[in-house]
C-alpha positions in Angstrom: -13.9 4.6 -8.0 -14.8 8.0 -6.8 -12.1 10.4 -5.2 -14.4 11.8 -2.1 -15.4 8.0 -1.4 -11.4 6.3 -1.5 -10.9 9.7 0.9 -13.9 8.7 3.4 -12.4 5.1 3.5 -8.8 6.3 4.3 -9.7 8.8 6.8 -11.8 5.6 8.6 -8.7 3.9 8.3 -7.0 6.3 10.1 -9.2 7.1 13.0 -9.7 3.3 13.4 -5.8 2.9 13.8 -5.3 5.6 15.7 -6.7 4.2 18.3 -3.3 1.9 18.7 -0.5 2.4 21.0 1.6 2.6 17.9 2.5 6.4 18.2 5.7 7.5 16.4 5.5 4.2 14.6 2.7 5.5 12.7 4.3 8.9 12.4 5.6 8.5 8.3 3.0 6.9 6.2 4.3 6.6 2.5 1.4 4.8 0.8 -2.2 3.4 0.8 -2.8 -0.1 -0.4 -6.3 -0.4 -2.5 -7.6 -3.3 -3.5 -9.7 -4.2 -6.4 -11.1 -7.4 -8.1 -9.1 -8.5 -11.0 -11.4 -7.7 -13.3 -12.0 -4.2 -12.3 -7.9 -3.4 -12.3 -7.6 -1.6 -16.0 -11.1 0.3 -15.3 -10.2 1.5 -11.8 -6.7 2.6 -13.1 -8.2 4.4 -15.6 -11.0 5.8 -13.7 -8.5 7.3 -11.2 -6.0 8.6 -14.3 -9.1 10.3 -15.9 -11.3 11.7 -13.2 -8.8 12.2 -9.9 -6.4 14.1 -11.7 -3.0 14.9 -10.0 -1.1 11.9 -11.5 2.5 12.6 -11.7 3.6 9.1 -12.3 2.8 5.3 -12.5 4.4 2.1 -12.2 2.9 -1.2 -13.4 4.4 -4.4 -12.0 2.9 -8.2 -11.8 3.7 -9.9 -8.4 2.7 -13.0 -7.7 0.4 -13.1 -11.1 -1.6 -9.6 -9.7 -1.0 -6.2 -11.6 0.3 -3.9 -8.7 0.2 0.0 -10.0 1.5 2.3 -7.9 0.8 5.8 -8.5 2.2 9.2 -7.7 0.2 12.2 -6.8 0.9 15.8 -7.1 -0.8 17.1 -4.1 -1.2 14.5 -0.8 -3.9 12.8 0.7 -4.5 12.1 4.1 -0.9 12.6 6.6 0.9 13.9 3.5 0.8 10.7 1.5 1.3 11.0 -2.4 1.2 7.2 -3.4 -1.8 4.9 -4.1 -1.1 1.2 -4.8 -3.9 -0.2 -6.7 -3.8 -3.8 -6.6 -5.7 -6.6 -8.2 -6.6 -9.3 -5.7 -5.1 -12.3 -5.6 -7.3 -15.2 -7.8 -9.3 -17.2 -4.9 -8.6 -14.6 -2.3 -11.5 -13.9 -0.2 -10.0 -10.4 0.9 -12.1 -7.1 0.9 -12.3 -5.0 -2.3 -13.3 -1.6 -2.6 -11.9 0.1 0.7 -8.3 0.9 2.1 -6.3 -2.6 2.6 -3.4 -1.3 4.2 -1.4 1.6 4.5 2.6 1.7 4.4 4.7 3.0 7.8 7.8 3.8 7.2 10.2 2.7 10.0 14.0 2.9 10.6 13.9 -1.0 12.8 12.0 -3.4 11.9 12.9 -5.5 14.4 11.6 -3.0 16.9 8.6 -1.9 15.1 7.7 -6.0 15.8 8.3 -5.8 19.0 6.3 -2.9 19.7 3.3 -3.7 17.4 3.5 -7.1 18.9 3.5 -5.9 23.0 0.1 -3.5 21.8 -1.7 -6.8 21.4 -1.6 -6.5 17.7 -1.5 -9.8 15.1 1.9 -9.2 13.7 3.4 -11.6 10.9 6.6 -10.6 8.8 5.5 -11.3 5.0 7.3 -11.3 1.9 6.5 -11.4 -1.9 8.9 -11.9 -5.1 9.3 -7.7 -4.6 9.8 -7.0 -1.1 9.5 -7.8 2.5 7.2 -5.9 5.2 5.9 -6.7 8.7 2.0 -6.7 9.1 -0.1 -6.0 11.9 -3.3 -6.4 12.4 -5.8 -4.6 14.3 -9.1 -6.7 14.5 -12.2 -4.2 15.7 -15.7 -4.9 16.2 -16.6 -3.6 12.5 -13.0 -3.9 10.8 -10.4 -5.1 10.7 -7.0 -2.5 9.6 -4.0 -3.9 8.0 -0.8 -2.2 9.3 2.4 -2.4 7.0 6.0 -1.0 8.3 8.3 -1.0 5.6 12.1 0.0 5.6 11.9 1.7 2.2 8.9 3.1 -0.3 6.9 0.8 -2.3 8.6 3.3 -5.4 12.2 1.6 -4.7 10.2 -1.8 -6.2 9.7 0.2 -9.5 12.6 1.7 -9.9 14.3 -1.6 -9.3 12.0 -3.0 -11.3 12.9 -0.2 -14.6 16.2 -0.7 -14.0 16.2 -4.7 -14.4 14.2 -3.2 -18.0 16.6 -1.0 -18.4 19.6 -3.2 -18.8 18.0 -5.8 -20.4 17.2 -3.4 -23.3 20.6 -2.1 -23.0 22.9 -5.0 -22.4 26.5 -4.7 -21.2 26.8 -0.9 -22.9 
């Protein structure tokens, strides 16, 4: 995965969403979703730690039987945002690889970010894995279709969670 090309796809990303009635809803992205075949998950992340530079940090999680990395940048990419999730798709899942799935919104009410996204005439779901919880909207275009995620907290609170449950299971009760 080249840098310049993952850039191209997220700035169609944007352009494509901005195009919503979303407005201040879409105001604090925290991260881009990428998705990758299964296969290609270990060359992708290592493509990206070896040719991208800029990696401050990285957490690898399984959900739902998929390696989730999320990774933290030194300088931003598009809106300021400083954290790629690389995930593997799900086994069986016909979902695009290869291009921006989804980008994380950070919002302060759910509830009203549904209501909103919902009255704009976009699909709009509330979804949940064994990590978190998010609201999805989805904007269908000619040519795409765009994956909106508003979350009430950074995909980063699931790793540190996540190295904390490590954490005291290494350590015990001390």
């Amino acid at each position: 995965m080249h840098k310049d090309s993952f850039e191209r796809h997220v700035e169609k990303y944007f352009n494509d969403v901005d195009q919503t009635e979303l407005g201040d809803l879409l105001e604090k992205p925290t991260a881009i979703g990428w998705k990758v075949a299964g296969s290609d998950f270990h060359s992708s992340l290592r493509a990206i730690m070896e040719f991208w530079g800029g990696v401050e940090q990285v957490h690898i999680g399984t959900v739902n039987d998929r390696k989730i990395a999320s990774l933290v940048f030194s300088e931003s990419f598009a809106r300021g945002i400083q954290v790629v999730k690389l995930m593997q798709r799900r086994p069986g899942s016909s979902d695009e690889i290869g291009t921006v799935d989804h980008v994380d919104f950070f919002v302060t009410d759910i509830d009203a970010a549904h209501r909103r996204a919902e009255g704009s005439g976009l699909l709009v779901e509330a979804q949940a894995n064994d990590a978190h919880s998010w609201l999805s909207a989805t904007l269908e275009g000619e040519h795409f279709t765009r994956e909106i995620k508003f979350v009430d907290r950074s995909v980063l609170a699931i790793g540190v969670r996540s190295l904390a449950d490590a954490e005291q299971s290494i350590m015990g009760d001390e």
